[in-house]
C-alpha positions as CSV (number, residue, x, y, z in Angstrom):
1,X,94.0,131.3,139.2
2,X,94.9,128.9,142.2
3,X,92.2,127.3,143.4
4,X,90.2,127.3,140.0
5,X,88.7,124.3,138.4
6,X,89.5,123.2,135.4
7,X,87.3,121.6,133.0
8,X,88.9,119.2,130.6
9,X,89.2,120.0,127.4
10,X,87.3,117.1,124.3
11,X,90.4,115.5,122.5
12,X,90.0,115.8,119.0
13,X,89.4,112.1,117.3
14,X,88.9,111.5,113.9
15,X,84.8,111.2,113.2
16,X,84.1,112.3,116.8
17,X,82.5,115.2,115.9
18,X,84.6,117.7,117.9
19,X,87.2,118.7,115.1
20,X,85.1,119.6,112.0
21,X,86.4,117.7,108.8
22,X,87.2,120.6,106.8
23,X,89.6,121.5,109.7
24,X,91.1,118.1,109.4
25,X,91.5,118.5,106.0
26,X,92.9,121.4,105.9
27,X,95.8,120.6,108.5
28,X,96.3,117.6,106.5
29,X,97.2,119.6,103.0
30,X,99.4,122.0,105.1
31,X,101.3,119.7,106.8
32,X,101.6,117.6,103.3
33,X,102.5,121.2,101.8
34,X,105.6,121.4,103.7
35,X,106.7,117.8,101.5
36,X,108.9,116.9,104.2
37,X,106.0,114.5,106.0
38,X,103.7,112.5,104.0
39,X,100.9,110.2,104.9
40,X,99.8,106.5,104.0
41,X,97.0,104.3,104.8
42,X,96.6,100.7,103.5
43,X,93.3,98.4,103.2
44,X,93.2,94.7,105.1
45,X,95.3,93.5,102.0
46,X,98.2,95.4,102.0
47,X,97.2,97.1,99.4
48,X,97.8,101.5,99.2
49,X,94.8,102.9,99.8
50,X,95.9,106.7,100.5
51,X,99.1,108.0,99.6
52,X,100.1,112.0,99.8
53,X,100.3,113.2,96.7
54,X,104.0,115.0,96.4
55,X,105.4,111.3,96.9
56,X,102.9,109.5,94.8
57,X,104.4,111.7,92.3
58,X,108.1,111.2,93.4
59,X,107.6,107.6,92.8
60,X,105.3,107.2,89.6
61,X,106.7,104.8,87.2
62,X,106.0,105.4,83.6
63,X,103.0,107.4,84.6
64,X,101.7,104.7,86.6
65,X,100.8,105.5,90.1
66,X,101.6,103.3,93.2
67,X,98.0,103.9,95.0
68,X,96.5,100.7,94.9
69,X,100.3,99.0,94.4
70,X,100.9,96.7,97.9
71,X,103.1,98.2,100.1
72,X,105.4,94.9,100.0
73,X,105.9,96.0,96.5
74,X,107.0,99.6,96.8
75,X,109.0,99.5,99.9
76,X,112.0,97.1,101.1
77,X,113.1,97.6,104.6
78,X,116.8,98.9,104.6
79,X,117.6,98.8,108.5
80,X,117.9,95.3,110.2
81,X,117.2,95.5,113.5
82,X,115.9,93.2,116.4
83,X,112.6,94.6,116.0
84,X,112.4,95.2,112.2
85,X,114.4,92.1,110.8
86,X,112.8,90.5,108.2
87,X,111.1,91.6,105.3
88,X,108.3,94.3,105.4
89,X,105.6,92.1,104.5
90,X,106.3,90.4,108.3
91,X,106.2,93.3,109.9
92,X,103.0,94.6,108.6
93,X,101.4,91.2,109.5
94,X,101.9,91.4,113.2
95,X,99.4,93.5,112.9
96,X,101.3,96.0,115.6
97,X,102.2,99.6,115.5
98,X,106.1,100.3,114.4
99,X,108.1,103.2,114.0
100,X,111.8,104.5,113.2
101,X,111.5,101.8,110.2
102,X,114.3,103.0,108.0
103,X,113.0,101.9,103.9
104,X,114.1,102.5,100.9
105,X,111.4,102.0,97.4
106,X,112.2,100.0,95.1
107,X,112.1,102.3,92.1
108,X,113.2,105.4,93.6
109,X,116.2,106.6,91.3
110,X,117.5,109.0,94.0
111,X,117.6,105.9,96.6
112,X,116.1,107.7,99.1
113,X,115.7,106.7,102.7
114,X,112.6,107.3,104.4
115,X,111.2,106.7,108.2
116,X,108.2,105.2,108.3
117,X,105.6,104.6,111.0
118,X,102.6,103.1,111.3
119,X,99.5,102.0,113.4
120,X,97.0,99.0,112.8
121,X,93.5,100.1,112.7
122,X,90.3,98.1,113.3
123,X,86.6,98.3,113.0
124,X,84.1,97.9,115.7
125,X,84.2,94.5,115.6
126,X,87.5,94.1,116.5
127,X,88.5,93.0,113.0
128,X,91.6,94.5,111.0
129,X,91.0,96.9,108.1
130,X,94.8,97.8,107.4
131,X,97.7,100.7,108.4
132,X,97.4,104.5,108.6
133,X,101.1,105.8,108.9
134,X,103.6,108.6,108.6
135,X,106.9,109.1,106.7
136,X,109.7,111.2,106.2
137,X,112.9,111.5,104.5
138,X,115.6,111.1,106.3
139,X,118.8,110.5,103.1
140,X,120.4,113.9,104.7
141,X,120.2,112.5,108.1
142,X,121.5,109.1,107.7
143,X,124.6,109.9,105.5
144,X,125.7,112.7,108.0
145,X,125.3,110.0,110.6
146,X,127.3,107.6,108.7
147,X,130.1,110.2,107.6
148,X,130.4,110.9,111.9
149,X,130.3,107.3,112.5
150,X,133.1,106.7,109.2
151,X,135.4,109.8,111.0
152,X,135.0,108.3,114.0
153,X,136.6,105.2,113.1
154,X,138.5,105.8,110.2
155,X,142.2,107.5,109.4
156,X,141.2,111.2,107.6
157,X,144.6,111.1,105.7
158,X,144.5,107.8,104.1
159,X,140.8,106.4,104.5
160,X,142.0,103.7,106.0
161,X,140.9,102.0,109.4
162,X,142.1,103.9,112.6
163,X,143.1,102.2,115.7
164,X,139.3,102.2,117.0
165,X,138.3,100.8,113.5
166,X,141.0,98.3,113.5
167,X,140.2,97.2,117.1
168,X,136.6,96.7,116.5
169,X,137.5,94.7,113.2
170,X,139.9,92.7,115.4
171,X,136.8,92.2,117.8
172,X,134.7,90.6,115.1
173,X,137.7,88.1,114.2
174,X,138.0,87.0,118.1
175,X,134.1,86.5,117.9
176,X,134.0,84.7,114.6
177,X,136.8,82.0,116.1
178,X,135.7,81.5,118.8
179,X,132.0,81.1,117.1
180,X,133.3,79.0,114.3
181,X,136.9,78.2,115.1
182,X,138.3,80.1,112.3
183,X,141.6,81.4,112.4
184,X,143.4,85.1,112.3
185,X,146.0,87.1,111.3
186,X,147.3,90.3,112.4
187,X,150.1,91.6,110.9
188,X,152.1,95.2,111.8
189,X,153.6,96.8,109.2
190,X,156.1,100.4,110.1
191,X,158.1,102.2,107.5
192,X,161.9,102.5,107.6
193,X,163.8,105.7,107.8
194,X,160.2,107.2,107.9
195,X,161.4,110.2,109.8
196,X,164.3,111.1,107.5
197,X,161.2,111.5,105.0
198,X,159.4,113.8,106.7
199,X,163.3,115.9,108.3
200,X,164.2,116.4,104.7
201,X,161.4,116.6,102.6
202,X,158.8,118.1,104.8
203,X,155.5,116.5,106.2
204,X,153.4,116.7,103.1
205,X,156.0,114.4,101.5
206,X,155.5,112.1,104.0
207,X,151.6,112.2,104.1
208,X,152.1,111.8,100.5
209,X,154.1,108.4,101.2
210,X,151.7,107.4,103.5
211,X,149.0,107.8,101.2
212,X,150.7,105.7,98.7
213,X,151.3,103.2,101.0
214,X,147.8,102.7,102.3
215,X,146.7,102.6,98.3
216,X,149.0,99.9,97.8
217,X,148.2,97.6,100.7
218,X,144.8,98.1,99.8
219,X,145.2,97.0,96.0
220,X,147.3,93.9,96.9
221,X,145.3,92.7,99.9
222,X,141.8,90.7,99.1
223,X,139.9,92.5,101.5
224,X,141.1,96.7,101.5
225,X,138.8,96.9,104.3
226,X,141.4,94.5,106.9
227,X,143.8,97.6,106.7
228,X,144.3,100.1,109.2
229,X,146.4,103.0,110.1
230,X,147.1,103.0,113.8
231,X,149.6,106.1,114.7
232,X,152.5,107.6,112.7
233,X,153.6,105.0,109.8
234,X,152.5,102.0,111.6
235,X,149.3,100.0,109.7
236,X,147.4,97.1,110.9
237,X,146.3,94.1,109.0
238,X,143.9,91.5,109.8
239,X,143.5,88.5,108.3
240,X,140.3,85.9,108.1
241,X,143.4,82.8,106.9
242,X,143.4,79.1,107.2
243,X,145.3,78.0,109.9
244,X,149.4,78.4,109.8
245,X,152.0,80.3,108.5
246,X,151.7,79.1,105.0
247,X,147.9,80.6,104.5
248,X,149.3,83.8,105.8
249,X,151.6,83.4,103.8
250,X,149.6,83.6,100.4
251,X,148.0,86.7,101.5
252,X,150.7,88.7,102.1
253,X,151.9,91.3,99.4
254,X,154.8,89.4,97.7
255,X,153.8,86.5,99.3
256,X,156.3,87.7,102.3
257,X,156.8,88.3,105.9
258,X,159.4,90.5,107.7
């Protein structure tokens, strides 16, 4: 109704007395039910204090639990970035709240990844009594968003490098010569009478060749990852080589250039 007043309504807090801890409890175990969010608290140590049960179980070792296990011990941090780098143990004693952490345990056998988040807590003094957090897999999520990120820069007929890939590859060479004056390479490599191929044996002939080619620039090469495919039967190489023709030279299949 306009004009009406409304009266604020009492956040619910932990211990405050407003939510009822059976009610607390029982959101807890049906959230936990769904086993695709699970909870974790540690004491001032480090050590697990409260761990949902499902992944408890999913990460037992010979019976052995990890409540009580530090958290250093069960988890490795698996994404680098500026905020995270660094092993977990730093991160846990800045004594800050963190999320989007990408981990992996160290005795899952499926190698899952999971998201983790958590928040410092501290008594009424002002003194720190450990982490309360949340987790999640996320192993589904992350490999689709690798296989995206692999189509988007990769060829779909041979695997190799496409033209983005092979210009982001030849980004990282300009930034590692200039950073440490190393020298390059890049070599083009096309295929003769490629279209007769195709004209009088059809085009999955010649996507076979091509295939065969990328396999065996790949094999001979130190590095398969330096190759790319970059239109039609034109490949890329680039080369980390010491300076001069000659170091070229030695990495070249058959120790050749055209």
């Amino acid at each position: 109704m306009i004009g009406a007043k409304i009266r604020p309504q009492p956040k619910l807090r932990n211990g405050g007395g407003v939510a009822p801890q059976p009610a607390q409890a029982e959101l807890l175990a049906s959230i936990e039910g769904l086993r695709t969010n699970w909870f974790w608290s540690t004491d001032g140590d480090g050590r697990l204090s409260y761990i949902s049960d499902w992944v408890a179980d999913e990460f037992a070792v010979g019976g052995q639990g990890v409540a009580g296990s530090e958290l250093t011990a069960v988890f490795r941090i698996e994404s680098e970035g500026a905020e995270t780098a660094g092993p977990i143990g730093f991160l846990l004693a800045k004594q800050k709240p963190f999320r989007g952490v990408n981990m992996r345990c160290t005795h899952d056998r499926q190698e899952r990844i999971w998201t983790m988040c958590g928040n410092p807590q501290f008594d009424q003094a002002g003194n720190f009594t450990g982490f309360q957090g949340i987790g999640a897999d996320i192993t589904a999520v992350q490999e689709s968003a690798e296989a995206i990120s692999r189509l988007a820069s990769h060829d779909a007929l041979t695997g190799l490098r496409n033209r983005r890939g092979i210009a982001a590859l030849v980004e990282q060479a300009l930034l590692a010569s200039i950073r440490s004056d190393r020298s390059f390479a890049m070599l083009l490599v096309d295929l003769d009478r490629f279209k007769q191929v195709n004209d009088t044996l059809g085009h999955p002939a010649g996507d076979q060749l091509l295939t065969q080619v990328a396999a065996r620039l790949s094999r001979v090469l130190n590095h398969a990852d330096c190759v790319g495919r970059i239109g039609g039967d034109e490949f890329q190489i680039v080369l980390g080589v010491p300076a001069g023709r000659s170091g070229v030279l030695r990495q070249c299949p058959g120790g050749r250039l055209a």
